[in-house]
C-alpha positions in Angstrom: 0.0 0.0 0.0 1.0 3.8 -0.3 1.9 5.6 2.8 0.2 8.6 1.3 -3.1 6.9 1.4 -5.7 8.5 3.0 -8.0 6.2 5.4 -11.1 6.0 6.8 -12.1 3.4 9.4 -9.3 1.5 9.1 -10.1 1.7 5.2 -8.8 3.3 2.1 -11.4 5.8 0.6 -11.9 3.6 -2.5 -12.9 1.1 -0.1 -15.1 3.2 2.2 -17.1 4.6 -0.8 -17.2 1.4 -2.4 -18.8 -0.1 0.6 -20.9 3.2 1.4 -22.4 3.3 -1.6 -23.4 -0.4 -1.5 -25.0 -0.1 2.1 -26.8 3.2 1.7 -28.2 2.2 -1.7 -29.5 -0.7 0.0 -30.5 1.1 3.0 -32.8 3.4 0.2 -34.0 0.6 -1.5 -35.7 -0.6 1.5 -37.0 2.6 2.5 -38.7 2.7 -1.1 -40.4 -0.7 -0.4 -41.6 0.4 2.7 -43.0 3.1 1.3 -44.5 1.4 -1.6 -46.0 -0.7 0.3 -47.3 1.7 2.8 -48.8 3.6 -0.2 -50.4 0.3 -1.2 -52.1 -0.5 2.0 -53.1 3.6 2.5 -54.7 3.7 -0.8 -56.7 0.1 -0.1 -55.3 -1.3 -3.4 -55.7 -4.8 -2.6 -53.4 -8.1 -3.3 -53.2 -7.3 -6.9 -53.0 -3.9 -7.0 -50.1 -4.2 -4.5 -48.3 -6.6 -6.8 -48.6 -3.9 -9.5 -47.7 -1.0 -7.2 -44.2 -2.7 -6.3 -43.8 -3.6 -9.8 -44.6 0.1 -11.6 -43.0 1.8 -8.6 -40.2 -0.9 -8.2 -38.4 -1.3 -11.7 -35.7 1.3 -10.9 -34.1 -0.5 -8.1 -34.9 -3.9 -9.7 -32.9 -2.6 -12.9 -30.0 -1.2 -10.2 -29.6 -4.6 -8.5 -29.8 -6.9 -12.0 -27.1 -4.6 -12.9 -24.9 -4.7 -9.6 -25.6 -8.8 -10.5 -24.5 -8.5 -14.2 -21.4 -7.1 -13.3 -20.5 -9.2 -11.1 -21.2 -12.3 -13.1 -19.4 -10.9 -16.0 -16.3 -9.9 -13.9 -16.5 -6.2 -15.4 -16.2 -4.4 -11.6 
């Protein structure tokens, strides 16, 4: 490693980003299910509005975590 490198909890800024990034995301995500699904019972939507709720409101994340997957499966991190 560099001396000059700068860290953060033990961990190089790369790292602490890196791991940030991942946590908070996911940390968001879960907040936005919560609310969907608060919205859903709120609004009375029923069992199959519900399922369309999370799946209109829910394609953005889905799309961020297919792609987290793709990478990672490809090897292009």
């Amino acid at each position: 490693m560099d001396p000059n490198d700068v860290f953060v909890f033990g961990l190089t800024v790369a790292e602490f980003e890196d791991i940030s990034l991942k946590v908070c995301v996911g940390g968001l995500i879960a907040y936005m299910i919560f609310i969907i699904g608060h919205l859903a019972w709120e609004s009375k939507a029923g069992k199959y509005g519900a399922i369309w709720m999370f799946i209109g409101l829910g394609v953005g994340f889905i799309g961020f975590m297919a792609k987290g997957i793709l990478q990672r499966l490809l090897g292009i991190e």
